[in-house]
C-alpha positions in Angstrom: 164.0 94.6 33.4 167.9 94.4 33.4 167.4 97.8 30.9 165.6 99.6 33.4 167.6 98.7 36.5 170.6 100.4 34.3 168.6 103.1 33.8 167.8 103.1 37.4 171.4 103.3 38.3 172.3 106.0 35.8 169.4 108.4 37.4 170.7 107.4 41.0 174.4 108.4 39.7 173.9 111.3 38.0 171.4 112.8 40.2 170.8 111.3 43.3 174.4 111.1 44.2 176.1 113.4 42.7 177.0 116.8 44.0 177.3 118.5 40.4 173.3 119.7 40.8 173.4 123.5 41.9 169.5 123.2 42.6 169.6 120.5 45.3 169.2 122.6 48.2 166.3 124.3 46.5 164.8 120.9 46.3 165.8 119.1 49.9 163.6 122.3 51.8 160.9 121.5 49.1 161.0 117.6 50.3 161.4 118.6 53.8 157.8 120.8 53.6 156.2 118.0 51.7 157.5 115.4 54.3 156.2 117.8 57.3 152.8 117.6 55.8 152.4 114.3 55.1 153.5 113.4 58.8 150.4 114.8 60.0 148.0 112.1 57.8 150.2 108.8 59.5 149.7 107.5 62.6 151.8 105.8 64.6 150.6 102.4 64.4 150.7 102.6 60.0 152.3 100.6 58.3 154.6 102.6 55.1 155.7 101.7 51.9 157.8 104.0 50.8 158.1 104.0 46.5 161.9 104.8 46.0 164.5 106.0 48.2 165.6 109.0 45.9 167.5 111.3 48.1 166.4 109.7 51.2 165.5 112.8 52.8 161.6 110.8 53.2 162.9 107.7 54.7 165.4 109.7 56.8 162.6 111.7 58.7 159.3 109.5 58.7 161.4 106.5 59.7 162.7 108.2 62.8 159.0 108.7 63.5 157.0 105.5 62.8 158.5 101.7 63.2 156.8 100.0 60.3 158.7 101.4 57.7 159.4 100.1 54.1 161.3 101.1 51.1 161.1 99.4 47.5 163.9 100.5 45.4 165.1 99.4 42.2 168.3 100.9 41.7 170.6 98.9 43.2 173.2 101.2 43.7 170.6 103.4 46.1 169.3 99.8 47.9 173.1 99.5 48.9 173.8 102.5 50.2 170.1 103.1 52.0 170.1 99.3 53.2 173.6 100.1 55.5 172.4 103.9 56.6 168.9 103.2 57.8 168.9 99.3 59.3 166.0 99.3 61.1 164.4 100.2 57.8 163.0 97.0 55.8 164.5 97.6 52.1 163.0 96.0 49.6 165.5 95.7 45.8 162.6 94.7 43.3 161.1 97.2 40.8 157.3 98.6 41.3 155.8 96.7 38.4 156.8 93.0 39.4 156.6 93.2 43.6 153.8 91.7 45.6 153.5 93.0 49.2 152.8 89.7 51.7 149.8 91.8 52.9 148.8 95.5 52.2 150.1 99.1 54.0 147.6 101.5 55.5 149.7 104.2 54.0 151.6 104.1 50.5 154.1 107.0 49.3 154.2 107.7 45.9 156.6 110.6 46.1 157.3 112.2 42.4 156.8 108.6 40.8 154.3 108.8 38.1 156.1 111.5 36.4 158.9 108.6 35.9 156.7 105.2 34.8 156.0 104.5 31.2 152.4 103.7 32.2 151.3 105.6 35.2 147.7 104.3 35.0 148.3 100.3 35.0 150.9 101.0 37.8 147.9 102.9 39.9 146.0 100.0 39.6 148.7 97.8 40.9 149.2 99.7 44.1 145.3 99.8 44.5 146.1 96.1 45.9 149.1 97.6 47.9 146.8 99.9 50.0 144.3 98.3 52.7 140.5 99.1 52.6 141.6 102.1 55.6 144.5 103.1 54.1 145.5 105.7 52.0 148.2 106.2 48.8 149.6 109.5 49.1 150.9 111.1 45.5 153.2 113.4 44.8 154.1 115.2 40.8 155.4 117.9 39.4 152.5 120.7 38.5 152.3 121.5 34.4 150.1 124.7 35.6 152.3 125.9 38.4 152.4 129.9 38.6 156.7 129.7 37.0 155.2 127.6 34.3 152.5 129.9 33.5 155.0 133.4 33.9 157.4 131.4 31.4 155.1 130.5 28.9 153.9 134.7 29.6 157.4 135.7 28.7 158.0 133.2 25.9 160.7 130.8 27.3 158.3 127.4 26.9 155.9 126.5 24.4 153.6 125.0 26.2 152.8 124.4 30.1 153.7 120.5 29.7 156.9 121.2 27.9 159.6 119.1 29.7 163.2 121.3 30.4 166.4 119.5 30.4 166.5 119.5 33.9 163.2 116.7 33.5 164.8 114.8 31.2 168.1 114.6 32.8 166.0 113.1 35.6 164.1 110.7 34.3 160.6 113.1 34.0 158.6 111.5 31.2 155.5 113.9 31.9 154.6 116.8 34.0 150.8 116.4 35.4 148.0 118.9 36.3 145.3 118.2 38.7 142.7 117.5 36.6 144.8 114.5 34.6 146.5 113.2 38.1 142.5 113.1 39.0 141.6 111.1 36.2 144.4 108.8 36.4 143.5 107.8 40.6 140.0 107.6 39.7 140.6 105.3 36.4 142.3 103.1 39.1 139.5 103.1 41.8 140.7 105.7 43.9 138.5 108.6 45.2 140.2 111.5 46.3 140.4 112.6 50.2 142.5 116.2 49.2 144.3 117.7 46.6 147.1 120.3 48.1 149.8 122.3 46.3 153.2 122.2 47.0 155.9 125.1 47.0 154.7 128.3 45.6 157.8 129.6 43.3 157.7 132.4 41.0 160.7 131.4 38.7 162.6 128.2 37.6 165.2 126.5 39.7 168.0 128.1 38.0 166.8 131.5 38.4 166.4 130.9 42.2 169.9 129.7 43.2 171.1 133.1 44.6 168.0 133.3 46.9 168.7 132.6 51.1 167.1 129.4 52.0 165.2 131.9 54.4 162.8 133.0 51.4 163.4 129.5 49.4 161.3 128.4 53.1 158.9 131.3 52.8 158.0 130.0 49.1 156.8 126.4 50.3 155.2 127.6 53.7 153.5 130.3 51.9 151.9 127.8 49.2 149.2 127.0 51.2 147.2 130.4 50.7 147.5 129.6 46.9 145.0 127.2 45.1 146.7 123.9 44.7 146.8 124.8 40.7 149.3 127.2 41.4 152.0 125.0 43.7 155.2 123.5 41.8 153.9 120.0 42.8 151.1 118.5 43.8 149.7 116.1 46.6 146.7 114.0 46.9 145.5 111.7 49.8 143.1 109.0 47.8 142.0 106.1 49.0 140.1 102.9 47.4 136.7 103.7 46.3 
């Protein structure tokens, strides 16, 4: 475990925190849609469990919205820093595969997680015990069949729709999902799914959008939803326990 908190730490430094990334913007409107969306499946009396502070753009907006708010986060580096800006949020330092909640959350957030774990599917059945019988575990990944995927593969820039860039591997992407296989995997774990949604409908990588006014980079995520969800950069599921 002392490995992966390192590794935890590097990802948080070299990422989350630094300021070298040229795509971060592209990505905070992205997690600013996504967190607009998933607002409207919480209700106030919830309780959250947040997996990973990342960027904190999550915690900062749900959290000024609804009082029973958690966060686990491994990297100690992010715990520090997210434990002083947001103290009426209850932070939790532990990593995913050794904590036990005192009781379980009516809604769990796992917000571009299993693209990170080693072993997506014995984690999924750990958090089936995190979820109450009412409750719901909301899922976020990156989309292998996205329409920029499909176009590169078109033109001949990636061999295959699952190929990971060096943007995924700089961040710590181990796989890139579809919907069928992020299906499989909730259902292996006892989940049945409530709704399957794309996220952010982009015709071209990152790196080829960085010129764009945030005006359109807001068009491509609020236009996703006329799309099918195969088509989104991410994906979202609602599941709960069967």
């Amino acid at each position: 475990m002392n490995n992966l908190g390192a590794h935890l730490d590097l990802i948080a430094a070299n990422y989350h925190l630094s300021d070298s990334m040229q795509d971060k913007h592209i990505e905070e409107i992205s997690q600013v849609f996504a967190v607009s969306r998933i607002a409207q499946d919480i209700k106030p009396s919830d309780s959250i469990l947040e997996l990973g502070y990342g960027d904190g753009i999550t915690t900062q907006i749900l959290s000024e919205q609804f009082e029973n708010y958690s966060v686990i986060e491994g990297s100690k580096i992010l715990f520090d820093i997210a434990s002083k800006l947001f103290p009426r949020v209850n932070f939790i330092h532990s990593f995913f595969e050794v904590y036990e909640p005192s009781q379980p959350y009516n809604k769990v957030l796992a917000l571009h997680v299993f693209e990170h774990v080693d072993n997506p599917i014995e984690l999924l059945l750990k958090l089936r015990s995190w979820v109450s019988d009412n409750g719901e575990l909301i899922v976020i990944v990156p989309n292998s069949q996205s329409f920029h995927r499909r176009l590169a593969l078109e033109a001949g820039l990636i061999g295959s729709l699952d190929e990971l860039s060096s943007r995924d591997k700089m961040v710590g992407h181990l796989r890139v999902y579809n919907l069928s296989t992020l299906t499989d995997h909730l259902q292996s774990a006892g989940f049945e799914i409530i709704e399957s949604t794309g996220l952010f409908f982009k015709p071209f990588a990152n790196s080829q959008l960085l010129h764009l006014d945030k005006n359109i980079i807001s068009a491509m995520n609020s236009v996703a939803v006329n799309f099918p969800a195969e088509f989104g950069a991410n994906l979202l599921i609602r599941a709960r326990k069967c």
